[in-house]
PyMOL commands that place a pseudoatom at each C-alpha (Angstrom):
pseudoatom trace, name=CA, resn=UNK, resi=1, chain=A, elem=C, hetatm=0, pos=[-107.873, 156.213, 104.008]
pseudoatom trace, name=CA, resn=UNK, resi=2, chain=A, elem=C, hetatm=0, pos=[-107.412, 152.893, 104.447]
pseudoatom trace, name=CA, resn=UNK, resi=3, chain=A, elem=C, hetatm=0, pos=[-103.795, 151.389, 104.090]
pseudoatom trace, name=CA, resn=UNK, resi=4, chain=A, elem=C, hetatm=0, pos=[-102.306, 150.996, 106.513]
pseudoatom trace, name=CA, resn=UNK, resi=5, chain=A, elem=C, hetatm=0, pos=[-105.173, 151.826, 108.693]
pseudoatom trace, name=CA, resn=UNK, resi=6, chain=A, elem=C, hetatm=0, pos=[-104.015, 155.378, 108.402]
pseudoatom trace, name=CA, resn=UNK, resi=7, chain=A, elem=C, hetatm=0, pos=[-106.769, 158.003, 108.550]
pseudoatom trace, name=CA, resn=UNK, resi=8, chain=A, elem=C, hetatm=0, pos=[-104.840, 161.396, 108.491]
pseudoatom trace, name=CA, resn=UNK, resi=9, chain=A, elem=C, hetatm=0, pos=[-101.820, 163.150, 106.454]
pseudoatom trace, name=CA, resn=UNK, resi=10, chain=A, elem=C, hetatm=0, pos=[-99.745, 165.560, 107.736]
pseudoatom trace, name=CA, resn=UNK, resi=11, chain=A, elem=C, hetatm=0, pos=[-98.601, 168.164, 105.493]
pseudoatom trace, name=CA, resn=UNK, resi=12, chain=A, elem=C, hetatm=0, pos=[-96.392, 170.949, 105.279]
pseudoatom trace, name=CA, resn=UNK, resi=13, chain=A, elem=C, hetatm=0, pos=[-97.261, 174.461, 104.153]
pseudoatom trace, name=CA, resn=UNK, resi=14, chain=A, elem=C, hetatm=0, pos=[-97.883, 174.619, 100.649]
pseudoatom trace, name=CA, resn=UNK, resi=15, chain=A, elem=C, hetatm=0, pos=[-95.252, 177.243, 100.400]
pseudoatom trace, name=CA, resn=UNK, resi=16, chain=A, elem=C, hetatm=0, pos=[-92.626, 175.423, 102.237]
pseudoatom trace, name=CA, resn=UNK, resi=17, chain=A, elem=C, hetatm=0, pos=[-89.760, 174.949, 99.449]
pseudoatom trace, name=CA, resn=UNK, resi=18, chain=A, elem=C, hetatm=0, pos=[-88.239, 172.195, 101.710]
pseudoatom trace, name=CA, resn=UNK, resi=19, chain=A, elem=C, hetatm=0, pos=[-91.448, 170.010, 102.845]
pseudoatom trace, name=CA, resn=UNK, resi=20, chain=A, elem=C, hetatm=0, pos=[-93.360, 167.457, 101.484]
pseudoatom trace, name=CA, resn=UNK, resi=21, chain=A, elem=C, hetatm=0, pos=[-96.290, 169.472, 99.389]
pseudoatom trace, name=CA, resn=UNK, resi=22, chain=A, elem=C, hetatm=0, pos=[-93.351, 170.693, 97.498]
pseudoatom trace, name=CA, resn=UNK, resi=23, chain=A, elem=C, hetatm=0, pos=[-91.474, 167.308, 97.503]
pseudoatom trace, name=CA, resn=UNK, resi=24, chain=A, elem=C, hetatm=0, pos=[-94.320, 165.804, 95.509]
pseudoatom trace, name=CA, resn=UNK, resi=25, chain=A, elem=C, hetatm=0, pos=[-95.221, 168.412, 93.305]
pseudoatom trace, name=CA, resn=UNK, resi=26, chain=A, elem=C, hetatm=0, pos=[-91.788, 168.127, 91.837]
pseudoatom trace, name=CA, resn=UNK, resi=27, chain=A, elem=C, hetatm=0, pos=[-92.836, 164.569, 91.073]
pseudoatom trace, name=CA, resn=UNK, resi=28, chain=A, elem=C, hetatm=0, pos=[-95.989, 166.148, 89.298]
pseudoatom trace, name=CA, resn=UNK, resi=29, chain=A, elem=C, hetatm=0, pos=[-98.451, 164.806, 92.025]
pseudoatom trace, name=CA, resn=UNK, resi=30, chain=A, elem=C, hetatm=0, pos=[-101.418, 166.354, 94.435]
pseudoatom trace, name=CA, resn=UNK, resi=31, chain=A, elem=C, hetatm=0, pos=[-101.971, 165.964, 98.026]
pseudoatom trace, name=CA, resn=UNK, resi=32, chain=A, elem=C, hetatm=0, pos=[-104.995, 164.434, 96.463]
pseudoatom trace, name=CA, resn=UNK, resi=33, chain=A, elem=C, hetatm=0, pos=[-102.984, 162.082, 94.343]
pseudoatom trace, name=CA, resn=UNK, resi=34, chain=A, elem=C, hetatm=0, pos=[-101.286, 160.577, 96.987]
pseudoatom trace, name=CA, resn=UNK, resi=35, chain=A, elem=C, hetatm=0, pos=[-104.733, 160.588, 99.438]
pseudoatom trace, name=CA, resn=UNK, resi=36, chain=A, elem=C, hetatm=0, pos=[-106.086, 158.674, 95.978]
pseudoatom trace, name=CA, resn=UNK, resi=37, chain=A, elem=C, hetatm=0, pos=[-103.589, 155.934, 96.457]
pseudoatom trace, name=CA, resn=UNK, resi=38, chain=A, elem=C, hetatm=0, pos=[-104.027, 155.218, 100.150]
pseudoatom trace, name=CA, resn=UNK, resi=39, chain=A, elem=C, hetatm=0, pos=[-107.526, 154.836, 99.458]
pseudoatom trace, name=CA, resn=UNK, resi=40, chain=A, elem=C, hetatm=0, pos=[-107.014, 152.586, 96.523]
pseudoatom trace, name=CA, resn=UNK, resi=41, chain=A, elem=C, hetatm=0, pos=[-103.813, 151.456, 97.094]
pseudoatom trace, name=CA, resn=UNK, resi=42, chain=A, elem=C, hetatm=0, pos=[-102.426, 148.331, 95.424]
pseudoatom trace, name=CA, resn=UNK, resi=43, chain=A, elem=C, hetatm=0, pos=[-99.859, 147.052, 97.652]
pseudoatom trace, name=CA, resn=UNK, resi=44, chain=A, elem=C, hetatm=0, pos=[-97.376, 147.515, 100.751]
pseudoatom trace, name=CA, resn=UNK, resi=45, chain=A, elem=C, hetatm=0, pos=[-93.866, 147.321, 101.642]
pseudoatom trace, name=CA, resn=UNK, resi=46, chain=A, elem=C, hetatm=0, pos=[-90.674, 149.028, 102.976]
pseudoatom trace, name=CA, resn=UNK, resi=47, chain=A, elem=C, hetatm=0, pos=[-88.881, 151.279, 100.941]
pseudoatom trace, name=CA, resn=UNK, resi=48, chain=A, elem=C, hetatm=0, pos=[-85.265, 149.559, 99.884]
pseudoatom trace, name=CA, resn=UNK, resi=49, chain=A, elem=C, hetatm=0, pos=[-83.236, 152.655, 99.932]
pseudoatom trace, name=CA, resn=UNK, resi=50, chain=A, elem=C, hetatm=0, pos=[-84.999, 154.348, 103.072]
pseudoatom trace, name=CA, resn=UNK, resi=51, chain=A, elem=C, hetatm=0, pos=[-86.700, 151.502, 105.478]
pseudoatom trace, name=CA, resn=UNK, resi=52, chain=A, elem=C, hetatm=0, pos=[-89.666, 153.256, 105.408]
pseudoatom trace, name=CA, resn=UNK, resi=53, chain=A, elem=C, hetatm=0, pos=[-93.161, 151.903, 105.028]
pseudoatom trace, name=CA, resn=UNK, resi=54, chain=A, elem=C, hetatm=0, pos=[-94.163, 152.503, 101.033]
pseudoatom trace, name=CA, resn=UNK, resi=55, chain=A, elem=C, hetatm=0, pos=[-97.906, 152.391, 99.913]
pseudoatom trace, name=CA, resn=UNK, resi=56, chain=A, elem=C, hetatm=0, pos=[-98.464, 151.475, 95.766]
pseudoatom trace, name=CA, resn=UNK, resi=57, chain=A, elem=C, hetatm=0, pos=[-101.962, 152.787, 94.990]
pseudoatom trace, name=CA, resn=UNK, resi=58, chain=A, elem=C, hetatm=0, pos=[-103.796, 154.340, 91.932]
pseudoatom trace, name=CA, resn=UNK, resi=59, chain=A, elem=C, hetatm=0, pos=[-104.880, 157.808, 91.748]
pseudoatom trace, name=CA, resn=UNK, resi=60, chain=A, elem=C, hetatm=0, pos=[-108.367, 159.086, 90.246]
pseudoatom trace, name=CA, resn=UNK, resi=61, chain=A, elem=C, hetatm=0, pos=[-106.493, 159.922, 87.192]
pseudoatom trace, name=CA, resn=UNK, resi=62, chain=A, elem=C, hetatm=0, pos=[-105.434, 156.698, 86.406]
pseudoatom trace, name=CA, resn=UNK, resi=63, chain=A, elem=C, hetatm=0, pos=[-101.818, 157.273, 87.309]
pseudoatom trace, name=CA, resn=UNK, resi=64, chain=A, elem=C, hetatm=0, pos=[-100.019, 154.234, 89.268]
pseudoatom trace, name=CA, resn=UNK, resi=65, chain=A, elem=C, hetatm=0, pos=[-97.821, 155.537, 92.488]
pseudoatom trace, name=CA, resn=UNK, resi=66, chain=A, elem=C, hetatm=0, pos=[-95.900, 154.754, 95.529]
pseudoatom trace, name=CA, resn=UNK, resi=67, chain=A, elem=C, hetatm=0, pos=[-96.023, 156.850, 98.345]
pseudoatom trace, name=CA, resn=UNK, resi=68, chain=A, elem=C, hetatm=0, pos=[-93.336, 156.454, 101.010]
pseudoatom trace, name=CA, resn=UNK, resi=69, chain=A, elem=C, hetatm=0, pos=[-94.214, 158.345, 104.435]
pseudoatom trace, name=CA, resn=UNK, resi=70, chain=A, elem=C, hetatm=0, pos=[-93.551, 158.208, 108.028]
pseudoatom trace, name=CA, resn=UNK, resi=71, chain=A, elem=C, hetatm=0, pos=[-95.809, 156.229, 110.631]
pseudoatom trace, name=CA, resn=UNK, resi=72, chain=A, elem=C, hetatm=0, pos=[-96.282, 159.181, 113.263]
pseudoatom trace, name=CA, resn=UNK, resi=73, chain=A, elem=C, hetatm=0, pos=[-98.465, 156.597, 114.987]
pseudoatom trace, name=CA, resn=UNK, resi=74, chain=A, elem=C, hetatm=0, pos=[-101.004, 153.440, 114.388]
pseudoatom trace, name=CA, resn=UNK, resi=75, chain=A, elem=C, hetatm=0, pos=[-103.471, 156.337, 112.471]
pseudoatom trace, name=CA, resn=UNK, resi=76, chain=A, elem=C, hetatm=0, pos=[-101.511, 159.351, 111.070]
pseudoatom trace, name=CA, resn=UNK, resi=77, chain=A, elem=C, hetatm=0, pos=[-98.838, 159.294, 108.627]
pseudoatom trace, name=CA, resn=UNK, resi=78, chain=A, elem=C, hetatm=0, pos=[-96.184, 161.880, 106.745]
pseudoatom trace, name=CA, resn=UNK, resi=79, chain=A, elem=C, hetatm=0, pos=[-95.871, 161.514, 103.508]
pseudoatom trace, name=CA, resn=UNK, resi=80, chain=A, elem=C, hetatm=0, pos=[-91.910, 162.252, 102.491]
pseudoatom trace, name=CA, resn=UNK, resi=81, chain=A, elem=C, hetatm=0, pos=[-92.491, 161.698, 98.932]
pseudoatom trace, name=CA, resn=UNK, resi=82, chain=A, elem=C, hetatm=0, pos=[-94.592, 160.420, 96.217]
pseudoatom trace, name=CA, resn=UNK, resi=83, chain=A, elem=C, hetatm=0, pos=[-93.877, 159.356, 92.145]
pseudoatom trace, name=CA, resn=UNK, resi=84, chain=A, elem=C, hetatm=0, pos=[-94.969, 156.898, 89.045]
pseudoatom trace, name=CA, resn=UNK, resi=85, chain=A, elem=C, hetatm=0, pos=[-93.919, 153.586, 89.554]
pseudoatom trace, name=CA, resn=UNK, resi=86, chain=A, elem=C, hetatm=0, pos=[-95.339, 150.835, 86.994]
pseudoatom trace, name=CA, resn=UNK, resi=87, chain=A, elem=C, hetatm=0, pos=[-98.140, 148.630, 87.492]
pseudoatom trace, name=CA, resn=UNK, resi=88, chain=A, elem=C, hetatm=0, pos=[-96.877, 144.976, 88.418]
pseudoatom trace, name=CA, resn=UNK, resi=89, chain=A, elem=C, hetatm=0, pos=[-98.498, 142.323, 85.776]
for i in range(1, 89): cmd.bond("trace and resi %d" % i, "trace and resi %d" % (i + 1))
show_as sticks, trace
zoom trace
């Protein structure tokens, strides 16, 4: 992955009904959707409503995204949640 420098994604059991595999499937996403963006992301910035670092990137699928996570440190990151957001022009 390579915005922000951030190589690995922790995740919650799939089956967890409160963590973030869930979170984003509610949002109709993949792990791999959101790994998609990081790797071809689009742009950074802090999240307005939470303060936390947000990643806009494009999945394999064509489908524009943020992902807002949590910096665990400089290299590994948890995602809290991920959803469509449109392409700036």
């Amino acid at each position: 992955m390579s915005v922000p420098n951030i190589t690995t994604l922790v995740w919650d059991r799939d089956d967890d009904p409160e963590g973030n595999v869930q979170h984003i499937a509610a949002h109709g996403l993949t792990q791999g959707d959101v790994e998609d963006a990081l790797e071809n992301s689009t742009g950074t910035g802090i999240s307005r409503s939470s303060g936390r670092p947000i990643v806009f990137g494009n999945t394999r699928t064509g489908r524009h995204i943020i992902v807002v996570f949590e910096e665990i440190d400089s290299i590994i990151a948890y995602p809290i949640t991920a959803y469509d957001v449109p392409k700036k022009k």
